[in-house]
Structures are given as structure tokens and as C-alpha cells.
Backbone as CSV, one residue per row, in Angstrom:
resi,resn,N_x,N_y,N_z,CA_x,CA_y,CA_z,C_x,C_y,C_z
1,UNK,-12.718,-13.063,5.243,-12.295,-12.553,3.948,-12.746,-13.510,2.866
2,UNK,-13.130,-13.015,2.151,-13.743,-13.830,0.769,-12.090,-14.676,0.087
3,UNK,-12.360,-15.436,-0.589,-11.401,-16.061,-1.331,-10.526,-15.174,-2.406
4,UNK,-9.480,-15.380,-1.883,-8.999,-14.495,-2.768,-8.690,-15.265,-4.100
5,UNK,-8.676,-14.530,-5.537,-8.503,-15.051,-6.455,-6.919,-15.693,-6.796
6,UNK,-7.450,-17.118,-7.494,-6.096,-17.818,-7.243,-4.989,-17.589,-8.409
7,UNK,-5.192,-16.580,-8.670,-4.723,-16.012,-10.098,-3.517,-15.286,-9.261
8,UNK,-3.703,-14.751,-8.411,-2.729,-13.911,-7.660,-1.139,-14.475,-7.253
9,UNK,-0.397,-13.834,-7.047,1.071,-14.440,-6.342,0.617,-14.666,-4.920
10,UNK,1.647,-15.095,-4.289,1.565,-15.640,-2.785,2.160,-14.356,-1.862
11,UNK,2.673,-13.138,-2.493,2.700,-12.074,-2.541,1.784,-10.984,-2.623
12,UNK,0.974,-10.970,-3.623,-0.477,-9.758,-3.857,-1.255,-10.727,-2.750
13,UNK,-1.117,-12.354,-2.381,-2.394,-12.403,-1.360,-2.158,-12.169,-0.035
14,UNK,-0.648,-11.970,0.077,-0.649,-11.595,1.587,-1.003,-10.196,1.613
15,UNK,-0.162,-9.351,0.661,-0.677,-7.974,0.689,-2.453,-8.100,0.740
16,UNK,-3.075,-8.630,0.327,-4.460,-8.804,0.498,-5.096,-8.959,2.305
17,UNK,-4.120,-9.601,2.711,-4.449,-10.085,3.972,-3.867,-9.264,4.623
18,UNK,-3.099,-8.590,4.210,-2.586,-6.987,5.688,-3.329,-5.777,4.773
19,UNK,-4.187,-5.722,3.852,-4.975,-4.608,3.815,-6.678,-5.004,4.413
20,UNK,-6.965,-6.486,4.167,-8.050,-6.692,5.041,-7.691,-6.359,6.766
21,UNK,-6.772,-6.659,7.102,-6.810,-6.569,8.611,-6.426,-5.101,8.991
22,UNK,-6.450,-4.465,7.709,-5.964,-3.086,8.050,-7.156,-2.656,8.526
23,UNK,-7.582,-2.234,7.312,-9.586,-2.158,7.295,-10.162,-2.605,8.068
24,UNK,-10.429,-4.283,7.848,-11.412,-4.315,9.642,-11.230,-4.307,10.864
25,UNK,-9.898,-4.651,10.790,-9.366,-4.755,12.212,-9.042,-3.733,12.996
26,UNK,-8.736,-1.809,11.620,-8.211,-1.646,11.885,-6.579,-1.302,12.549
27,UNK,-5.752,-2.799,12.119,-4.359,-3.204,12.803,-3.377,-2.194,12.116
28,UNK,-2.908,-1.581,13.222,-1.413,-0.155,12.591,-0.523,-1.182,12.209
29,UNK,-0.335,-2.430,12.744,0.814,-3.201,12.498,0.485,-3.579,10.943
30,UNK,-0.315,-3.996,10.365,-0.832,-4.031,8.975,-0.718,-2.728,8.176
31,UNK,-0.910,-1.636,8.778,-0.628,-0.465,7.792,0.926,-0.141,7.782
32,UNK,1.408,-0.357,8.963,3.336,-0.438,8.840,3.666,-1.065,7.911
33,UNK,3.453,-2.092,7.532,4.160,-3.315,6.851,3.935,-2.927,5.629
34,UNK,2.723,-2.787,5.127,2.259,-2.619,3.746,3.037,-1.212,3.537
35,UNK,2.996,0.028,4.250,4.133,1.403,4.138,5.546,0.437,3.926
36,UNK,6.100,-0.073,4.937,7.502,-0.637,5.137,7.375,-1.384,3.599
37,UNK,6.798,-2.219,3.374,6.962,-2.945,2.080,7.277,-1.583,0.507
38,UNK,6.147,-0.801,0.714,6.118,0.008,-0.515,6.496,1.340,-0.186
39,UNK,6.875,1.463,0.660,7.627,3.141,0.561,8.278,3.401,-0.517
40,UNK,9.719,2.809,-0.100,10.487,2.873,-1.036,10.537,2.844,-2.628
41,UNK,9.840,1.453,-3.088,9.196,1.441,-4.998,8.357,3.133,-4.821
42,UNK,7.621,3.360,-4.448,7.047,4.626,-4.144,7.790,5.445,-4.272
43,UNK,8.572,5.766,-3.631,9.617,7.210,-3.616,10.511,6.838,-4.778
44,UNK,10.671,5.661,-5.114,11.659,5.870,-6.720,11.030,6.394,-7.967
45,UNK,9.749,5.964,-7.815,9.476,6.376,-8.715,8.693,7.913,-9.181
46,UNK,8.521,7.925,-7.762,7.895,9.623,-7.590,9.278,10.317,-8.239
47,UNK,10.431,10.268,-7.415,11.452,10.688,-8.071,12.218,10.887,-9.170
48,UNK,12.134,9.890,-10.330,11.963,9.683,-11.421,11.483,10.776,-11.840
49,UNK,9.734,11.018,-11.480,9.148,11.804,-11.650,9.519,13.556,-11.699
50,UNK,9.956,13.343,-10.592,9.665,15.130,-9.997,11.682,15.287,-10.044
51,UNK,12.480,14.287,-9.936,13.894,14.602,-9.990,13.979,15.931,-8.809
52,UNK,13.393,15.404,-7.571,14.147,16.939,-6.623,13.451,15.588,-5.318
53,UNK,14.702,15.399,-4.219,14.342,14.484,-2.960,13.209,14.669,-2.629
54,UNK,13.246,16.244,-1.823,12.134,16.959,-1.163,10.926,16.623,-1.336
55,UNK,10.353,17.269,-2.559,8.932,16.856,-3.164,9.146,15.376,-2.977
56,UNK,10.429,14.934,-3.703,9.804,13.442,-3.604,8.909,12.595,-1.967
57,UNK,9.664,13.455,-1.029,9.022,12.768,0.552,8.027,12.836,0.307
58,UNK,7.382,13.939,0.254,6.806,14.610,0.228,5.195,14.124,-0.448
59,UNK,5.461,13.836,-1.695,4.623,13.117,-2.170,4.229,11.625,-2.347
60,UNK,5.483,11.482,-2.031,5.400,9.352,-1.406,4.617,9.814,-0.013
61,UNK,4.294,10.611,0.961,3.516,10.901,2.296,2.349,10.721,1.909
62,UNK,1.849,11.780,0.749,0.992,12.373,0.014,0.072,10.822,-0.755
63,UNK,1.004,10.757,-0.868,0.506,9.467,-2.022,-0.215,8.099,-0.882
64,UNK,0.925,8.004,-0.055,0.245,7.047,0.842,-0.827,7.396,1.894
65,UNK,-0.487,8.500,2.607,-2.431,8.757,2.867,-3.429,8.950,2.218
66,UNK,-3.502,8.984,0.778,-4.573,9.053,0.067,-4.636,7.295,0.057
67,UNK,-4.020,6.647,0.060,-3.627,5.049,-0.572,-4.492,4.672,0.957
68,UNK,-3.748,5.018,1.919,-4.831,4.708,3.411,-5.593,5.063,3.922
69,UNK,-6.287,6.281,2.993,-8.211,6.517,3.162,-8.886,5.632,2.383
70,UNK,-8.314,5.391,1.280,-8.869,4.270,0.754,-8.405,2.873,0.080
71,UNK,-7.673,1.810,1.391,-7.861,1.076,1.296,-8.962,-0.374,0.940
72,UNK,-10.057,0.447,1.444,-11.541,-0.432,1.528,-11.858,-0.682,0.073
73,UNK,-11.383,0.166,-0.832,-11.641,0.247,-2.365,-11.133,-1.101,-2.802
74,UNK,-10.193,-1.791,-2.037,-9.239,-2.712,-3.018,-9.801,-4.013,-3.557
75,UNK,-9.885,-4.268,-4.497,-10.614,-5.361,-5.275,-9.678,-6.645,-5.367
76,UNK,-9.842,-7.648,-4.383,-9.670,-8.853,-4.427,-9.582,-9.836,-5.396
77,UNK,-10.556,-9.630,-6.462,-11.319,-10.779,-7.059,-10.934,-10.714,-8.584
């Protein structure tokens, strides 16, 4: 992995380091964690949004498989 920029928290660089090992490695245990970490901020605020649970699953699902086709997009630097 390239250096990550030191501008970052010790937080955005781990998240950095379980979306690299998502990507190359592949690792489900890296895509759990990063889901387990952000589900939830996710679904509050979808909800916010849409004010009905349902949709809200629904689109926190929605939202995160689009988020884990393209992980590879994520800019480090």
C-alpha cells in the first residue's frame, strides 16, 4: 500500500487499511468490519432522509453494495 497521507486520523488510516485488504486480498473479514463500523451512521441518516424504517434497510443495503463494487475508487492521498 502506498503511504497513506499523514493528514489523515489514525481512524480514516485504518479504514484505509481494511479497504486495501478488502480489494486485494479480497478479505470478507475487512468488508465486515468496515459494514460493522458504518452501518449504522448509514441507516441514521438514510432515515432522516426517507423517515419510514423499511426503505431505510433497505437503502443502507443499497447504498453499501454500490459502496462495495467500488471500493477500488478510494483515494488515499
Amino acid at each position: 500500500m502506498e503511504e497513506v497521507n499523514k493528514q489523515f486520523s489514525a481512524k480514516a488510516k485504518h479504514d484505509f487499511k481494511l479497504i486495501q485488504s478488502a480489494v486485494e486480498d479480497g478479505n470478507e473479514k475487512a468488508y465486515a468490519e468496515l459494514m460493522q463500523i458504518y452501518k449504522k451512521p448509514v441507516y441514521d441518516v438514510v432515515l432522516k432522509m426517507v423517515r419510514n424504517p423499511d426503505d431505510a434497510k433497505e437503502l443502507t443495503i443499497e447504498a453499501f453494495a454500490k459502496a462495495l463494487r467500488n471500493l477500488n475508487k478510494v483515494n488515499h492521498e
